[in-house]
mmCIF file as gemmi writes it, N, C-alpha and C atoms, coordinates in Angstrom:
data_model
loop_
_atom_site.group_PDB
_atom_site.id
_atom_site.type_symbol
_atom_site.label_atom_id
_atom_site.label_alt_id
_atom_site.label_comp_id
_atom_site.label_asym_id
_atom_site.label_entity_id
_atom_site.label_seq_id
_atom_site.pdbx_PDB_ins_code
_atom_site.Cartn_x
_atom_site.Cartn_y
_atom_site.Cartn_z
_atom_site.occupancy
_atom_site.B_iso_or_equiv
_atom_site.pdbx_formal_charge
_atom_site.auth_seq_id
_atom_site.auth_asym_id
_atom_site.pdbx_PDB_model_num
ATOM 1 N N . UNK Axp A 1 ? -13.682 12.615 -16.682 1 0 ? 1 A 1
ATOM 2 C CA . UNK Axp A 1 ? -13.838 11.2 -16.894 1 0 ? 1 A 1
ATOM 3 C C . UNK Axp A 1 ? -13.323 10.391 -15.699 1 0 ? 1 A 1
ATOM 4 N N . UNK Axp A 2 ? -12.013 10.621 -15.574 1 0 ? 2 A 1
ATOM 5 C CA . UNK Axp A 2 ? -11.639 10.304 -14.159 1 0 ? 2 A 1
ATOM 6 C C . UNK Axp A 2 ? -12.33 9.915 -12.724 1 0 ? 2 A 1
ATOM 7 N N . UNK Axp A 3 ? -13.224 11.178 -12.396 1 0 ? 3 A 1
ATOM 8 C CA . UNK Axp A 3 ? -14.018 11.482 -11.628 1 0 ? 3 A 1
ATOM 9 C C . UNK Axp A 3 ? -15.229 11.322 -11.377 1 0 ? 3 A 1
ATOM 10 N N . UNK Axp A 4 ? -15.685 10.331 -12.466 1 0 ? 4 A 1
ATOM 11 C CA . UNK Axp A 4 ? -16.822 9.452 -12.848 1 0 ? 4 A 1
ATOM 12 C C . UNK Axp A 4 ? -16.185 8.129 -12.07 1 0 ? 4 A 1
ATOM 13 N N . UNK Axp A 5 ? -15.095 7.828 -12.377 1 0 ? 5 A 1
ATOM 14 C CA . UNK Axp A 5 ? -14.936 6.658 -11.866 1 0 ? 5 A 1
ATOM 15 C C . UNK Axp A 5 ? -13.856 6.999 -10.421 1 0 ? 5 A 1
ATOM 16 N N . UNK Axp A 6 ? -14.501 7.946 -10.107 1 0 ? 6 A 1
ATOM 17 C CA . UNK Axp A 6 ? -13.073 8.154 -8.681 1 0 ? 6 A 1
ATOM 18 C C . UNK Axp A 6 ? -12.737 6.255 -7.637 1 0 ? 6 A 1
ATOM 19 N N . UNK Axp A 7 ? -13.725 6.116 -7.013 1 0 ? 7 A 1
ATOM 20 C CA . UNK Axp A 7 ? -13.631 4.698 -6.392 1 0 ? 7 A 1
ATOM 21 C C . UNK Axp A 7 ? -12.46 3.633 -7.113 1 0 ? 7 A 1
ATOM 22 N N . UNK Axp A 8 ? -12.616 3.276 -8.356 1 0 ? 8 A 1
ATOM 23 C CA . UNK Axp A 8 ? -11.591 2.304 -9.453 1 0 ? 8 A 1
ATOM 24 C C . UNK Axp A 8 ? -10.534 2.764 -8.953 1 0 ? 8 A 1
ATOM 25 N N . UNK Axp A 9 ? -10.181 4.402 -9.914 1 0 ? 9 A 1
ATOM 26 C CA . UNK Axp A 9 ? -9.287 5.232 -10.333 1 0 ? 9 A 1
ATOM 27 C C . UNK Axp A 9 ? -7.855 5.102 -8.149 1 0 ? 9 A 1
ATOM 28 N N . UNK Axp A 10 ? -9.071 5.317 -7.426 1 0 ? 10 A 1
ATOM 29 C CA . UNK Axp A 10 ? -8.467 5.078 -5.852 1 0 ? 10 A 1
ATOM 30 C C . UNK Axp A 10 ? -7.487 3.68 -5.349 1 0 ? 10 A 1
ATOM 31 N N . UNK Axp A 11 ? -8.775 2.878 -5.962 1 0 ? 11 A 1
ATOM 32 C CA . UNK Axp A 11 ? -8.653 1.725 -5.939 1 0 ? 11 A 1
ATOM 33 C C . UNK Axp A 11 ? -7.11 1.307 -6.089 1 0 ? 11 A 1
ATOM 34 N N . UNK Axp A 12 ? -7.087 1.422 -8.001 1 0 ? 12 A 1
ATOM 35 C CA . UNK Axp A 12 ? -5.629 1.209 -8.257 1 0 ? 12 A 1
ATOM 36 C C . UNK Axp A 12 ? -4.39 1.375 -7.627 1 0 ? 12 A 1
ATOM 37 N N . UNK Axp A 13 ? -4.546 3.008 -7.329 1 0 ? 13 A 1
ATOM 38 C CA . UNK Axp A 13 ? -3.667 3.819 -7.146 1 0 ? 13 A 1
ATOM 39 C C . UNK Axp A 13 ? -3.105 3.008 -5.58 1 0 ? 13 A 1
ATOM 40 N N . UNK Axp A 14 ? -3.856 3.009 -4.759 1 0 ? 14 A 1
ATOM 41 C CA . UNK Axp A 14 ? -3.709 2.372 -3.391 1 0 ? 14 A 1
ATOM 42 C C . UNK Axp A 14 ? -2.982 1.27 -3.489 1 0 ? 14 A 1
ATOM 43 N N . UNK Axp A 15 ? -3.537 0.312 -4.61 1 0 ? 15 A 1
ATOM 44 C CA . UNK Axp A 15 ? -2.966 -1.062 -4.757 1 0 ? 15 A 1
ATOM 45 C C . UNK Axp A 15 ? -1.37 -0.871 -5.426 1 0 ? 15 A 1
ATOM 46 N N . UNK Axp A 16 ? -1.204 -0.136 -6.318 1 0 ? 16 A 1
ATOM 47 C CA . UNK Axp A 16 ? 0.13 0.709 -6.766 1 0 ? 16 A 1
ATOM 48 C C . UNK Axp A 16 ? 0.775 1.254 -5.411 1 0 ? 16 A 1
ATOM 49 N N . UNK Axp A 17 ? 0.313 1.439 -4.634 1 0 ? 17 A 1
ATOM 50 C CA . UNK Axp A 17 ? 1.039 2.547 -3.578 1 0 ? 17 A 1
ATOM 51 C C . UNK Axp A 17 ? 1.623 1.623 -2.784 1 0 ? 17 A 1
ATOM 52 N N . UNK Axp A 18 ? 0.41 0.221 -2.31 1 0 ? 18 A 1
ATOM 53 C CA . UNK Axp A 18 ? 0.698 -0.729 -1.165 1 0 ? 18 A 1
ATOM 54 C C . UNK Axp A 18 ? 2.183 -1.315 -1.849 1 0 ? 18 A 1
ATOM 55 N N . UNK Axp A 19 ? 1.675 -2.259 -2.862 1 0 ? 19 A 1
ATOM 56 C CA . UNK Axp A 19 ? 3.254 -3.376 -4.148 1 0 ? 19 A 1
ATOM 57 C C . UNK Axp A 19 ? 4.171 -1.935 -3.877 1 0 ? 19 A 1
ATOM 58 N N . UNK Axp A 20 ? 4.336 -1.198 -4.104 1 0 ? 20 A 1
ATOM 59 C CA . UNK Axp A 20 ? 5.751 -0.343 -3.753 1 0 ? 20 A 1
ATOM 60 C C . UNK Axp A 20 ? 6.45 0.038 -2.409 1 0 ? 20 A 1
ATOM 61 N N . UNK Axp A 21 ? 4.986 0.228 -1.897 1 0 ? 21 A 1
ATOM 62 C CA . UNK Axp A 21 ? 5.62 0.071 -0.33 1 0 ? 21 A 1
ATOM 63 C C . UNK Axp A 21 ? 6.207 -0.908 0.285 1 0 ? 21 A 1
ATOM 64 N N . UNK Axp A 22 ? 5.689 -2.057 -0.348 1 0 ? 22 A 1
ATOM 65 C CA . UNK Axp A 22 ? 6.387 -3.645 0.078 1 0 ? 22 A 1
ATOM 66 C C . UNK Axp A 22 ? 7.308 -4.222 -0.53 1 0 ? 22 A 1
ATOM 67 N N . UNK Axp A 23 ? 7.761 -3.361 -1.857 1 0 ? 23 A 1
ATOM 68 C CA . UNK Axp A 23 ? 8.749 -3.972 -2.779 1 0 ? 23 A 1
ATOM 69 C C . UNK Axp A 23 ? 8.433 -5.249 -3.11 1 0 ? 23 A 1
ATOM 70 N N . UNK Axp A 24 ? 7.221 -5.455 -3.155 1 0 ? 24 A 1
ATOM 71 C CA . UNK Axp A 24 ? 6.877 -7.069 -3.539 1 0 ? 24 A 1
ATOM 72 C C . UNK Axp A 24 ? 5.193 -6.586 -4.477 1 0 ? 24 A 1
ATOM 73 N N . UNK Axp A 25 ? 5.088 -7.599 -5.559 1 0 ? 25 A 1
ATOM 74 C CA . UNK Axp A 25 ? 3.257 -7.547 -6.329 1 0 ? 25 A 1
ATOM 75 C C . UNK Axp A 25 ? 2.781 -8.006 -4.878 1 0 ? 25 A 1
ATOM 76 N N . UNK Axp A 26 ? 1.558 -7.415 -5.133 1 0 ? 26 A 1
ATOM 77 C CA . UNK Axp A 26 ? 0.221 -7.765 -4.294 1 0 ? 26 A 1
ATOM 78 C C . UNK Axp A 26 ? 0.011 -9.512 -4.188 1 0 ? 26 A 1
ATOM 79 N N . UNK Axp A 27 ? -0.501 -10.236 -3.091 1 0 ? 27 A 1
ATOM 80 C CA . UNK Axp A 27 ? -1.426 -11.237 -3.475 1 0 ? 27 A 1
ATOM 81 C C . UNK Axp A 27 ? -2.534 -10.9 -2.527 1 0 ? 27 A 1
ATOM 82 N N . UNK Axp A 28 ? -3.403 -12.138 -2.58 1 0 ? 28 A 1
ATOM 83 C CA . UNK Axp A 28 ? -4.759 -12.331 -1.986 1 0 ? 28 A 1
ATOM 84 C C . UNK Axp A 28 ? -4.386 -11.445 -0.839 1 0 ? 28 A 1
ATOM 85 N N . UNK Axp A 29 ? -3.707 -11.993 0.142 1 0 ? 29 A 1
ATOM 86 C CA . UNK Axp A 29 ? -3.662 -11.846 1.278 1 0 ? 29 A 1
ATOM 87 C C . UNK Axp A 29 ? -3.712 -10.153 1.898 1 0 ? 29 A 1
ATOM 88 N N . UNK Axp A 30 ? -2.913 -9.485 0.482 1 0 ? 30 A 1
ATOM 89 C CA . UNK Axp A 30 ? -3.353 -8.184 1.28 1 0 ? 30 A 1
ATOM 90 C C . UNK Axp A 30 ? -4.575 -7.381 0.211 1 0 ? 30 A 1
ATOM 91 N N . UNK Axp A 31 ? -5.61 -8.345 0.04 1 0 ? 31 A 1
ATOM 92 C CA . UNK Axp A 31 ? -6.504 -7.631 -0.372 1 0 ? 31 A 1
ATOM 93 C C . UNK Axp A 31 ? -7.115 -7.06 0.693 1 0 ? 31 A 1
ATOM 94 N N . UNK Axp A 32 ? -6.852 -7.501 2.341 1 0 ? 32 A 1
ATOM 95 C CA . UNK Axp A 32 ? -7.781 -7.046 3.247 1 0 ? 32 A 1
ATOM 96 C C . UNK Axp A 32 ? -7.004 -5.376 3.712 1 0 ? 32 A 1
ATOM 97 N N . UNK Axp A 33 ? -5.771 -5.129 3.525 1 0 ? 33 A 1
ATOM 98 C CA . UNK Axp A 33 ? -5.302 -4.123 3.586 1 0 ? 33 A 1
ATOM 99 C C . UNK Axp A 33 ? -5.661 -2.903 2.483 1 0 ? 33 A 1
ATOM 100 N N . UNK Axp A 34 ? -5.543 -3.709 1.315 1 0 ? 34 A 1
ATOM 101 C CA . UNK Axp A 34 ? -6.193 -2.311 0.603 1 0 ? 34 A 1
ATOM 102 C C . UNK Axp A 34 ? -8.095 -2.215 0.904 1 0 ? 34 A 1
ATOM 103 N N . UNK Axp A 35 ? -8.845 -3.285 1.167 1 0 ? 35 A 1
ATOM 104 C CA . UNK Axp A 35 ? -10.044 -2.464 2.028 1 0 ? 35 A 1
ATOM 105 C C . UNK Axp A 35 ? -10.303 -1.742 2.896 1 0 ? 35 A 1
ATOM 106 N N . UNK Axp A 36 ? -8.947 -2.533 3.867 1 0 ? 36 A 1
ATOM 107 C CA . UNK Axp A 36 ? -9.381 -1.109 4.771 1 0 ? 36 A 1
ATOM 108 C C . UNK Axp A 36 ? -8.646 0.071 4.928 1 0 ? 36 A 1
ATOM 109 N N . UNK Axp A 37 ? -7.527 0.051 3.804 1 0 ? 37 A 1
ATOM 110 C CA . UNK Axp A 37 ? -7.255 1.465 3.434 1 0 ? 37 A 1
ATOM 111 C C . UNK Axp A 37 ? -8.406 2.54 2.337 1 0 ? 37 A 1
ATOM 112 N N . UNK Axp A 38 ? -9.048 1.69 1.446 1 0 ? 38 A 1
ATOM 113 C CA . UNK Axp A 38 ? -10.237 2.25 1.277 1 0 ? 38 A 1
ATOM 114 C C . UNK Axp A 38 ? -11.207 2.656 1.659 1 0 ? 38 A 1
ATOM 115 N N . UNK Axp A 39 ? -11.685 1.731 3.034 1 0 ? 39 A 1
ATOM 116 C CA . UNK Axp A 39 ? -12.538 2.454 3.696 1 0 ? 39 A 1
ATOM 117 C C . UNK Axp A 39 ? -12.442 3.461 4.794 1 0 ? 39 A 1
ATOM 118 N N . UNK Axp A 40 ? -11.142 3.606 5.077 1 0 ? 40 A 1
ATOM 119 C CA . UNK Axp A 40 ? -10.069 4.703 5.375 1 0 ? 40 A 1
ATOM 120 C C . UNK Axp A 40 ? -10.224 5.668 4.614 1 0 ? 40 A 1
ATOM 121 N N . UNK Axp A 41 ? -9.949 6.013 3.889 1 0 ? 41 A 1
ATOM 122 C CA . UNK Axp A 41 ? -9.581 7.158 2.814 1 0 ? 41 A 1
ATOM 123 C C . UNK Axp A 41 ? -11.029 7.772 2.267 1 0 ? 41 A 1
ATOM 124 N N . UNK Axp A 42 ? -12.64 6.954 2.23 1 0 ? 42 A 1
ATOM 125 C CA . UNK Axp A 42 ? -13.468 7.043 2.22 1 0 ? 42 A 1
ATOM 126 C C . UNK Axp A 42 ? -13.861 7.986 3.811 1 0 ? 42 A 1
ATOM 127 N N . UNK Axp A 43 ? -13.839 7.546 4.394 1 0 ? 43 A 1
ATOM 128 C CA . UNK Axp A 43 ? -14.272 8.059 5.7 1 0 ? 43 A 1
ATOM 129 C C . UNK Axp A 43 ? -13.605 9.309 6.204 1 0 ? 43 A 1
ATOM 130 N N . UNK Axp A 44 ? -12.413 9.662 5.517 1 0 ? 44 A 1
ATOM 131 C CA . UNK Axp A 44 ? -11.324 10.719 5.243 1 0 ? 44 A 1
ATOM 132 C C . UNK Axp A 44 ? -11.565 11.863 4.704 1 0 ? 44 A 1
ATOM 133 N N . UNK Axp A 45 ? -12.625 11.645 3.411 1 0 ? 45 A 1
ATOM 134 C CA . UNK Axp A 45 ? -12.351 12.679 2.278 1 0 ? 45 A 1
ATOM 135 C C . UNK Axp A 45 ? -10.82 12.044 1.275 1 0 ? 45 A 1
ATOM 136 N N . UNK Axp A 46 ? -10.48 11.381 1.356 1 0 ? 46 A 1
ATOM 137 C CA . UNK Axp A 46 ? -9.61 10.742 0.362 1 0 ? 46 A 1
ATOM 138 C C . UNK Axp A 46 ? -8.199 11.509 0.728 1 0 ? 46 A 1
ATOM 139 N N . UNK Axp A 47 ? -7.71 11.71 2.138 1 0 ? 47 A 1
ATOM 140 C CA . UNK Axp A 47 ? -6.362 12.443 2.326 1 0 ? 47 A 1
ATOM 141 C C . UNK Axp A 47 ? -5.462 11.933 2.228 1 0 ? 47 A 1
ATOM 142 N N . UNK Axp A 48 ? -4.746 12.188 1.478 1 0 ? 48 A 1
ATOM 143 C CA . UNK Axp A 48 ? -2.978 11.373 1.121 1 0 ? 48 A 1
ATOM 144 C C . UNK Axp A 48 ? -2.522 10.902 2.56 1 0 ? 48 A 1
ATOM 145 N N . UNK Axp A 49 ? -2.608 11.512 3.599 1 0 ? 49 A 1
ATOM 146 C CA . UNK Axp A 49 ? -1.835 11.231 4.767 1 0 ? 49 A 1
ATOM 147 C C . UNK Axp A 49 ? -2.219 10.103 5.636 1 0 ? 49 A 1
ATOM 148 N N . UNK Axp A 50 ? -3.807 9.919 5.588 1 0 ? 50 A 1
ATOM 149 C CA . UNK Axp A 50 ? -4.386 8.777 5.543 1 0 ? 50 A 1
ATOM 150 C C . UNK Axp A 50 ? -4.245 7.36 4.922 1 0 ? 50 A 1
ATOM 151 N N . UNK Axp A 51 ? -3.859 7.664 3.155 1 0 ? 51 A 1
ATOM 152 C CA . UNK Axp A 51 ? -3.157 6.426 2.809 1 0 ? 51 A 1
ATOM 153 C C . UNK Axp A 51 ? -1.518 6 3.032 1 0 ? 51 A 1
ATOM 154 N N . UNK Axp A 52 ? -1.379 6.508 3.666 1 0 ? 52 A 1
ATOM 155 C CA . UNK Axp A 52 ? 0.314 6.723 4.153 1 0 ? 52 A 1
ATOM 156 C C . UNK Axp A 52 ? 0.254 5.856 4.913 1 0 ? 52 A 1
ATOM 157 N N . UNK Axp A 53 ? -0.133 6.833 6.129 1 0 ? 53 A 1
ATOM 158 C CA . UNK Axp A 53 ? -1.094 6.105 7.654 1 0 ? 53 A 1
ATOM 159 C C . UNK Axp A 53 ? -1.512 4.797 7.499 1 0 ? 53 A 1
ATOM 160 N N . UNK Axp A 54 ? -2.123 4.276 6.92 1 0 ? 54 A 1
ATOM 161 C CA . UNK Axp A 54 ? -2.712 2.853 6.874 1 0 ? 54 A 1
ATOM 162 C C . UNK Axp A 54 ? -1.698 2.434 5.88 1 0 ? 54 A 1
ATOM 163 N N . UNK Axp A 55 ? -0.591 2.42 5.226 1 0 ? 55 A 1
ATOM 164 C CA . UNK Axp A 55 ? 0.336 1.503 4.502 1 0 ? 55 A 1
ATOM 165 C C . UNK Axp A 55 ? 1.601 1.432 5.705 1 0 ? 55 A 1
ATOM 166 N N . UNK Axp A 56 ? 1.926 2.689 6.321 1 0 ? 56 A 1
ATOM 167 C CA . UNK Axp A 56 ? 3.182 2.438 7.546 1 0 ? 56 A 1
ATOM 168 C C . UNK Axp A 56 ? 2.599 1.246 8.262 1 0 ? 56 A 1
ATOM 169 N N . UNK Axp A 57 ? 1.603 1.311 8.638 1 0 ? 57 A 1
ATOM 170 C CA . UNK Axp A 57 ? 0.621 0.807 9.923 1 0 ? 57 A 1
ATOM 171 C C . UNK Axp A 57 ? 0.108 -0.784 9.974 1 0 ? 57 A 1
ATOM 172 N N . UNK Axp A 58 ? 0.162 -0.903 8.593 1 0 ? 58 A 1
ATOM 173 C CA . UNK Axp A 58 ? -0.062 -2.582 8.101 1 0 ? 58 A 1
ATOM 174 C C . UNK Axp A 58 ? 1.192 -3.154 8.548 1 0 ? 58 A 1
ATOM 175 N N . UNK Axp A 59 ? 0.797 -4.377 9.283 1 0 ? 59 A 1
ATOM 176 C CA . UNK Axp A 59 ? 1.641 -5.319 9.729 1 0 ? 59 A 1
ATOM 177 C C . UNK Axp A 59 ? 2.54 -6.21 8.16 1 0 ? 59 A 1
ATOM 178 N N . UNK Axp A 60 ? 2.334 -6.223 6.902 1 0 ? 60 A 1
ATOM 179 C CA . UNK Axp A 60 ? 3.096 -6.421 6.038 1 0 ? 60 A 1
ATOM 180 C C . UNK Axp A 60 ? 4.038 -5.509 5.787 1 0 ? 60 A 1
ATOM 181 N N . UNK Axp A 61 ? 3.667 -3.904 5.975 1 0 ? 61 A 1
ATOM 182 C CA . UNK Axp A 61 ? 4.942 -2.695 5.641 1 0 ? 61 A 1
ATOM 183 C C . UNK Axp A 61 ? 5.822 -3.121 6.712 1 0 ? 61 A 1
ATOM 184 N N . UNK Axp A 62 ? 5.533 -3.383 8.228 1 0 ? 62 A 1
ATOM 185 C CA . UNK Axp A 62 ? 6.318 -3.53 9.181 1 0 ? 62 A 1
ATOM 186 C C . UNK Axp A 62 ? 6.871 -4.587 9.468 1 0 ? 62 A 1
ATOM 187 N N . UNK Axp A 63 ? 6.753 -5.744 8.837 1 0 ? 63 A 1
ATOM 188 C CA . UNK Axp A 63 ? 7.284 -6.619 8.99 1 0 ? 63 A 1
ATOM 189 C C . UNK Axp A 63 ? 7.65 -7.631 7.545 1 0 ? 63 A 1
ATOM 190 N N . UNK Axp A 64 ? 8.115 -6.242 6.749 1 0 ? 64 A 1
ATOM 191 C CA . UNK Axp A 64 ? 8.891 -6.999 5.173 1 0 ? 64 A 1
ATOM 192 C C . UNK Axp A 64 ? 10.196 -7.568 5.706 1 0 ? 64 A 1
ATOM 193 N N . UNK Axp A 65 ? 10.581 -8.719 4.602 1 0 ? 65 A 1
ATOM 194 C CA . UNK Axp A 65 ? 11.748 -9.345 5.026 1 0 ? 65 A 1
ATOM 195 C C . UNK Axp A 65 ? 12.536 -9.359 4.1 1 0 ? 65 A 1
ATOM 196 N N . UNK Axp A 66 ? 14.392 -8.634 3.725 1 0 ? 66 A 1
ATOM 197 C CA . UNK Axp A 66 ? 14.555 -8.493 2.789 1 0 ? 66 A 1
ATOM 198 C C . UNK Axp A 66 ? 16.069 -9.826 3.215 1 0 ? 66 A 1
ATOM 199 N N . UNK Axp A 67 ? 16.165 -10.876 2.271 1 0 ? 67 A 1
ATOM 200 C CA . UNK Axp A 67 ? 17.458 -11.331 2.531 1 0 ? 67 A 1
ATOM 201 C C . UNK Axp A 67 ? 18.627 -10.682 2.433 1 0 ? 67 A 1
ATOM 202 N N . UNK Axp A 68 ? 20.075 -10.759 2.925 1 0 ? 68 A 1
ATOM 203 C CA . UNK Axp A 68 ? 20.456 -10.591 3.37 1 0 ? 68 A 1
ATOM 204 C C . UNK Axp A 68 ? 21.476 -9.885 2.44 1 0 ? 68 A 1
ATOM 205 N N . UNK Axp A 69 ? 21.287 -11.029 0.994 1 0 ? 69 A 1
ATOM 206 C CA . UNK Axp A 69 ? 22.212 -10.961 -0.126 1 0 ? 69 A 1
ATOM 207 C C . UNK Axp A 69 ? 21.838 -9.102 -0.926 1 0 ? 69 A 1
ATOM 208 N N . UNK Axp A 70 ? 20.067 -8.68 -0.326 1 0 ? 70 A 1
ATOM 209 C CA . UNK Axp A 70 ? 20.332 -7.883 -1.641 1 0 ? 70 A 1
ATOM 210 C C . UNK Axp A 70 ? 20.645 -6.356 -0.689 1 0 ? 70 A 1
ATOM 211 N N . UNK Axp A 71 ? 20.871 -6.555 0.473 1 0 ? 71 A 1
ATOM 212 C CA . UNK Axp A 71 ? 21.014 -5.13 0.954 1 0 ? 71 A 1
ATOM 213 C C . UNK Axp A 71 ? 22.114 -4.583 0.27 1 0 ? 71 A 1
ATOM 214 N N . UNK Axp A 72 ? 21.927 -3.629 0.132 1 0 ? 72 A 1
ATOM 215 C CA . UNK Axp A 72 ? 23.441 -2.859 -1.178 1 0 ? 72 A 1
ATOM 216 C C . UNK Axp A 72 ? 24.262 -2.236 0.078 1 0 ? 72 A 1
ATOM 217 N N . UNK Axp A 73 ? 24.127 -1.891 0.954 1 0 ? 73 A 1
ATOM 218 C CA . UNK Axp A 73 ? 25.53 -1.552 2.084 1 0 ? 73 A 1
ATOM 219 C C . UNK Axp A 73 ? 26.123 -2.806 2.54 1 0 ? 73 A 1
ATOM 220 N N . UNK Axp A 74 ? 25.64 -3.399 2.4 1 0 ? 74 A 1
ATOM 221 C CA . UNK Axp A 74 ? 26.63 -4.9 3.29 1 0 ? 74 A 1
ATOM 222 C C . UNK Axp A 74 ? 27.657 -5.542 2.253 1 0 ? 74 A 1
ATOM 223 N N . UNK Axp A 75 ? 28.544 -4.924 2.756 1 0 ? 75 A 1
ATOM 224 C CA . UNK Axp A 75 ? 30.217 -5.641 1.768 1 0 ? 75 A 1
ATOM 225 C C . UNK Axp A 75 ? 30.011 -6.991 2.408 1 0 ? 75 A 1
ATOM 226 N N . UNK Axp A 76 ? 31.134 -7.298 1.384 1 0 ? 76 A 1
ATOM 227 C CA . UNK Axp A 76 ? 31.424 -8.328 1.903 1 0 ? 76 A 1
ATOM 228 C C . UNK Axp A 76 ? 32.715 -8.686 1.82 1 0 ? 76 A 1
């Protein structure tokens, strides 16, 4: 059943993968990242290392901003 709908079933999962990688929900803005991690992973054969690859590689993974208050090593 799954595998009827592989494309969706990708879909999600990517969009699940990106919101965790960023510690933040999705908005609009990185809908253009999960396309072209889809059409990545399409052009792939669907390889895990590929969706890795294109979530390190997005300028949102590399440039998250976490304030200052919630880093858990910084005493105070």
């Amino acid at each position: 059943m799954l595998m009827s709908r592989k494309d969706e079933v990708v879909h999600n999962l990517v969009k699940k993968l990106i919101g965790f990688a960023y510690g933040r929900e999705l908005n609009k803005f990185d809908n253009c990242v999960v396309d072209k991690t889809m059409k990545a992973l399409k052009e792939n054969n669907y390889q895990a290392s590929i969706l890795i690859q294109q979530i390190v590689t997005s300028y949102s993974f590399q440039h998250r901003f976490y304030p200052k208050e919630s880093l858990a090593y910084d005493s105070k």
